[in-house]
C-alpha positions in Angstrom: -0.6 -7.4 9.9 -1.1 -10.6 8.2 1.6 -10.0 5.4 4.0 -8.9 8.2 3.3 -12.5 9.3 3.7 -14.7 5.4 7.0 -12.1 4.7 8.6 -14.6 7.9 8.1 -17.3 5.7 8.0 -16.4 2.2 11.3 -14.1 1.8 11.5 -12.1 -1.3 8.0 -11.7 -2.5 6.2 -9.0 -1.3 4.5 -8.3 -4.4 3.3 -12.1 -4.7 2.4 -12.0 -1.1 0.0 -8.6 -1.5 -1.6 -9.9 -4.9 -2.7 -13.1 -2.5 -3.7 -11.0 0.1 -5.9 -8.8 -2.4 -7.8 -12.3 -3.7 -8.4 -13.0 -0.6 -10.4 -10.1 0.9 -11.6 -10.0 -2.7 -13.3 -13.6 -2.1 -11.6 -15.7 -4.9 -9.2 -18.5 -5.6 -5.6 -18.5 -6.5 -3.8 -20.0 -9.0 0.3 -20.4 -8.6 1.8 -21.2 -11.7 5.5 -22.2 -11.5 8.5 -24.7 -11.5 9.1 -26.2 -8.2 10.5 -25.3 -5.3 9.8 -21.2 -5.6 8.1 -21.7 -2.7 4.3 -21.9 -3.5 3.6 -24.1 -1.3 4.9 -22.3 1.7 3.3 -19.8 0.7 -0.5 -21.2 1.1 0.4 -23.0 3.9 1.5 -19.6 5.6 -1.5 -17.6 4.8 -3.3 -20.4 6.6 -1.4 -20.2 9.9 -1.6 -16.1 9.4 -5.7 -16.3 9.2 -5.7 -19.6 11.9 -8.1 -21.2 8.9 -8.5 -24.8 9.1 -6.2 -26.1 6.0 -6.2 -29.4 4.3 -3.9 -29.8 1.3 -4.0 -32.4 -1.1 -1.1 -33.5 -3.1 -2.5 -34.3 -6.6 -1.5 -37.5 -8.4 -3.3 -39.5 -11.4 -4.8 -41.9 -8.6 -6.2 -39.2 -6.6 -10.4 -39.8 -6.8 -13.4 -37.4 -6.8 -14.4 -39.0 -3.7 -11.0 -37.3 -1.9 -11.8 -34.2 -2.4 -16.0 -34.2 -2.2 -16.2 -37.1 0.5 -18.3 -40.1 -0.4 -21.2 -42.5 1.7 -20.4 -45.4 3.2 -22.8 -47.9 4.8 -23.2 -48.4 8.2 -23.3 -52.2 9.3 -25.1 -51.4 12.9 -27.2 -48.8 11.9 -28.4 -49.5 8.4 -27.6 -46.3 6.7 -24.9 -44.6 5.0 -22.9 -42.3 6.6 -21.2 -39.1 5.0 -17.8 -38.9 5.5 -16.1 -35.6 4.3 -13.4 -34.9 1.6 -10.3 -32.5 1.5 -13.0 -29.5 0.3 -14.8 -29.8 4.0 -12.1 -26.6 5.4 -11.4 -23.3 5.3 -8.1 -23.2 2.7 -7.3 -26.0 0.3 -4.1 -26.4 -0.9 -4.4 -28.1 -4.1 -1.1 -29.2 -4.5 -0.1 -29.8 -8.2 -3.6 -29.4 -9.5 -2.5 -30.2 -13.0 -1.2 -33.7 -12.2 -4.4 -36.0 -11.5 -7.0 -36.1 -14.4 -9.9 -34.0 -15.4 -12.3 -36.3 -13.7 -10.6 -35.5 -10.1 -9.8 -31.6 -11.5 -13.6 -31.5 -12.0 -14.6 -32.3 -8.6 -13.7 -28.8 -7.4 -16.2 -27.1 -10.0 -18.9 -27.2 -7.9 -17.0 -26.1 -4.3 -15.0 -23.2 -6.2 -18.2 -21.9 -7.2 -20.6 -22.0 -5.4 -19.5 -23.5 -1.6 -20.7 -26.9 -1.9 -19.9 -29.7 -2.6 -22.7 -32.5 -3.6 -22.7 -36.4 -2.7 -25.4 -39.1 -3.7 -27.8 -36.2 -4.6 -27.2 -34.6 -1.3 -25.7 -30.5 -1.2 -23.5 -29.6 1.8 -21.9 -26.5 2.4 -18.4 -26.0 3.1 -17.1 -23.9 5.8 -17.3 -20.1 5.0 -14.4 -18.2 4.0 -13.3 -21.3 1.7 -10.3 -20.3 0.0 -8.7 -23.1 -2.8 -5.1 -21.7 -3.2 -3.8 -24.4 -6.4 -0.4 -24.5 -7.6 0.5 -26.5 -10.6 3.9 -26.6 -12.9 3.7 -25.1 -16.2 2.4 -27.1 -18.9 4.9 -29.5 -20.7 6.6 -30.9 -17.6 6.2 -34.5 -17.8 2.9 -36.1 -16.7 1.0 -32.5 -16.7 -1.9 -31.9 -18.4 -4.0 -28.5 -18.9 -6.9 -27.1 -17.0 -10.0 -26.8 -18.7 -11.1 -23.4 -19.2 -14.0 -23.9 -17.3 -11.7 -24.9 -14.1 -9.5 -22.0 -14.6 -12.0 -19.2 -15.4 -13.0 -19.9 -11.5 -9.3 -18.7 -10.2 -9.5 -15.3 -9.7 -5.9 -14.5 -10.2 -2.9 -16.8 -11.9 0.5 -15.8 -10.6 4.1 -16.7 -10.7 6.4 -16.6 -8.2 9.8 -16.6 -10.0 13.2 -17.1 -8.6 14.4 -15.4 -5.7 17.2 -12.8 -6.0 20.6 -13.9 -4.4 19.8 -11.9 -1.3 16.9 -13.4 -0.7 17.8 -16.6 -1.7 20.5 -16.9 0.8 18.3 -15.8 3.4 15.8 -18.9 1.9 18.9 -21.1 2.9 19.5 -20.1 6.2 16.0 -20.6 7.1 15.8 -23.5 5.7 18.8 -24.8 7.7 17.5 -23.3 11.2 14.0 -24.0 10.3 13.2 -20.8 11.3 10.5 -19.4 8.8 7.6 -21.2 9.1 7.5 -21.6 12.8 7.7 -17.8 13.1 4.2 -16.9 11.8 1.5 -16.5 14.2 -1.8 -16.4 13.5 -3.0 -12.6 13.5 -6.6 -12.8 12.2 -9.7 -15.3 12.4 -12.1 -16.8 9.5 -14.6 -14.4 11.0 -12.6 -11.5 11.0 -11.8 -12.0 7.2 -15.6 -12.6 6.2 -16.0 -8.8 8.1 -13.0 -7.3 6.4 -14.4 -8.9 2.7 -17.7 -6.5 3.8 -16.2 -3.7 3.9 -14.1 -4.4 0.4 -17.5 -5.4 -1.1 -18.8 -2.3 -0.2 -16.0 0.5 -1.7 -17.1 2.7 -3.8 -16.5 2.6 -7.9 -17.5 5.3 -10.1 -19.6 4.7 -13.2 -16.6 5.4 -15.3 -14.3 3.4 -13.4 -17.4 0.2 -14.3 -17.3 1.9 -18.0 -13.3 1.4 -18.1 -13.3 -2.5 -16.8 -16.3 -2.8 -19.1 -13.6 -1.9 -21.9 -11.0 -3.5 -21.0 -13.0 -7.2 -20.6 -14.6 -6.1 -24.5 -11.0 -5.7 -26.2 -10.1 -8.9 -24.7 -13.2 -10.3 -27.0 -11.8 -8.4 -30.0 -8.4 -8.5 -30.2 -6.6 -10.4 -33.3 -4.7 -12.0 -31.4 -7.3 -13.8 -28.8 -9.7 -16.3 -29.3 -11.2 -16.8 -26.3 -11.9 -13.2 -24.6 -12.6 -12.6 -20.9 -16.2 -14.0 -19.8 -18.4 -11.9 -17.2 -16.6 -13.9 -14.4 -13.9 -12.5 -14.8 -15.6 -8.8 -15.2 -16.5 -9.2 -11.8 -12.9 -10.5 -10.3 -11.3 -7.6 -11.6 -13.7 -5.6 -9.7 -13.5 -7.5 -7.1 -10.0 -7.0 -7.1 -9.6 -3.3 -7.5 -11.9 -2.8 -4.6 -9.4 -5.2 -2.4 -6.2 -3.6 -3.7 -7.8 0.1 -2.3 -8.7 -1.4 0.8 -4.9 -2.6 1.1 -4.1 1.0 0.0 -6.2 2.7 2.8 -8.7 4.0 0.5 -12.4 3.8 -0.1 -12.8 4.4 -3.5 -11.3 2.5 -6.3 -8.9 4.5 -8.7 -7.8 3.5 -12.3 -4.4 2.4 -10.8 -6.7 -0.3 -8.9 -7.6 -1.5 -11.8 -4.5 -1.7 -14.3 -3.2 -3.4 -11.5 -4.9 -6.2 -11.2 -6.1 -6.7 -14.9 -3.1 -9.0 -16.2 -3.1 -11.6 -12.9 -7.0 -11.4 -13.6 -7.1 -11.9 -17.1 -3.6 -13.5 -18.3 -4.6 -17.2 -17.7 -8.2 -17.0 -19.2 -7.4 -15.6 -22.3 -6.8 -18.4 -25.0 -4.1 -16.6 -28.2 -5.4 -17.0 -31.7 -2.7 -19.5 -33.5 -1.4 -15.6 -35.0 -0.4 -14.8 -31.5 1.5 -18.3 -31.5 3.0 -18.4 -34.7 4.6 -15.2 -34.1 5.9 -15.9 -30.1 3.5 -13.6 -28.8 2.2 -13.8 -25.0 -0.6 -13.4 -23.2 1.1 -11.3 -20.9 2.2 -9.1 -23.7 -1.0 -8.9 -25.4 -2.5 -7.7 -22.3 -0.5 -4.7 -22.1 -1.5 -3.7 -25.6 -5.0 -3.4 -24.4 -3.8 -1.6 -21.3 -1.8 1.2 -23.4 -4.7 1.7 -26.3 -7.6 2.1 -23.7 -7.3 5.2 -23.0 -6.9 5.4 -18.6 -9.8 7.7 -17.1 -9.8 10.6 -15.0 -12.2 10.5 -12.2 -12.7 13.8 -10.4 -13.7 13.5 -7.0 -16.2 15.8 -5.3 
């Protein structure tokens, strides 16, 4: 089992490691929020060797060009034509190492590949490879020389997470590790890119019931009304948490999505596209905490199955 495989290396977060592995299957891009040296990193770089997917990673400084991570043409002396010579985004999973570093000009060269699997140079498309996974991590906002994501770059990660600090057990177990260099080497790759795009199949096709679409549908609209929000879910990120249910029952050995799917999933999905009314800051309230409002006044449904 593929988690079996990232616990080797990433000690201590299970729950981190399984909300990865749901945006995975479920086809989307994840965002690692955190101070350094949690262990974000290690963690994309072990889903990589888990799924054998070719893996480029990028660390992201203010000098860092467009051109790095789309490729760029250069001219060819002997034969009289330019040549295309790919970026970073030309893989399976990119690690975009400290995505909130380099400027908006760079950030905004992964629009286009997040989206929709391209990437486009001198007026030409190319596809990347397929899966393409971009797993980001960036420090939180207010470290020195970070700057925020625009919302139109974040509403394309399907799930923000933080890892947090270890707990003393697991930390020493980090440090031992560490010292025998032990954890990384141990994961072994237990799955292919083709394997995953079959497994995403069957996750795409689980069954949800029209209430279950009628609940998400309620939850994404009090995101839109809410005081204490400005700037609501958009119909993106309707369909991640779907997406997202449907993954977490696969993980759970079902076929059929339950409303414990989708309370699940709902705050990674929603908590960094949400933007709080200047209310919600004046009085110290969080996204996070706003979001479990919504969860305890819409009322959970009861599905009956057949």
């Amino acid at each position: 089992m593929t988690m079996q495989e990232i616990r080797k290396a990433v000690i201590g977060k299970d729950a981190c490691i399984f909300k990865v592995m749901m945006a995975v299957l479920a086809g989307g891009h994840i965002l690692l929020e955190d101070i350094p040296g949690v262990g974000k990193t290690t963690m994309a770089m072990a889903f990589s060797k888990a799924m054998e997917l070719q893996q480029k990673r990028v660390q992201f400084t203010p000098d860092v060009l467009p051109a790095d991570i789309t490729g760029f043409s250069m001219y060819q002396k002997e034969t009289g034509r330019f040549v295309y010579q790919p970026g970073a985004a030309m893989c399976n999973l990119l690690l975009a190492d400290e995505i909130n570093r380099t400027s908006p000009k760079t950030q905004s060269a992964l629009l286009e590949v997040m989206e929709e699997g391209r990437v486009s140079v001198d007026g030409v498309s190319r596809p990347v490879p397929d899966p393409f996974i971009v797993i980001a991590t960036e420090n939180p906002f207010g470290s020195a020389g970070t700057q925020m994501l625009p919302e139109s770059q974040v509403d394309r990660f399907m799930i923000c997470i933080s890892m947090g600090y270890p707990d003393m057990k697991a930390e020493i177990e980090i440090v031992k590790g560490n010292v025998s260099h032990s954890g990384e080497r141990e994961v072994h790759p237990v799955m292919n890119g083709a394997e995953l795009l079959e497994m995403r199949k069957i996750v795409e096709n689980l069954f949800v019931h029209d209430v279950l679409y009628q609940y998400i549908g309620k939850l994404v609209q009090a995101t839109r009304q809410h005081e204490m929000i400005d700037l609501g879910l958009s119909p993106r990120g309707t369909i991640s948490i779907t997406r997202m249910a449907k993954a977490r029952a696969f993980l759970m050995g079902r076929t059929y999505v339950i409303p414990e799917d989708i309370t699940e999933v709902y705050p990674d999905v929603s908590v960094h596209r949400i933007r709080l009314s200047a209310k919600a800051r004046v009085n110290h309230t969080t996204a996070k905490t706003v979001l479990e409002e919504i969860l305890t006044q819409i009322p959970r449904p009861t599905v009956r199955r057949k």
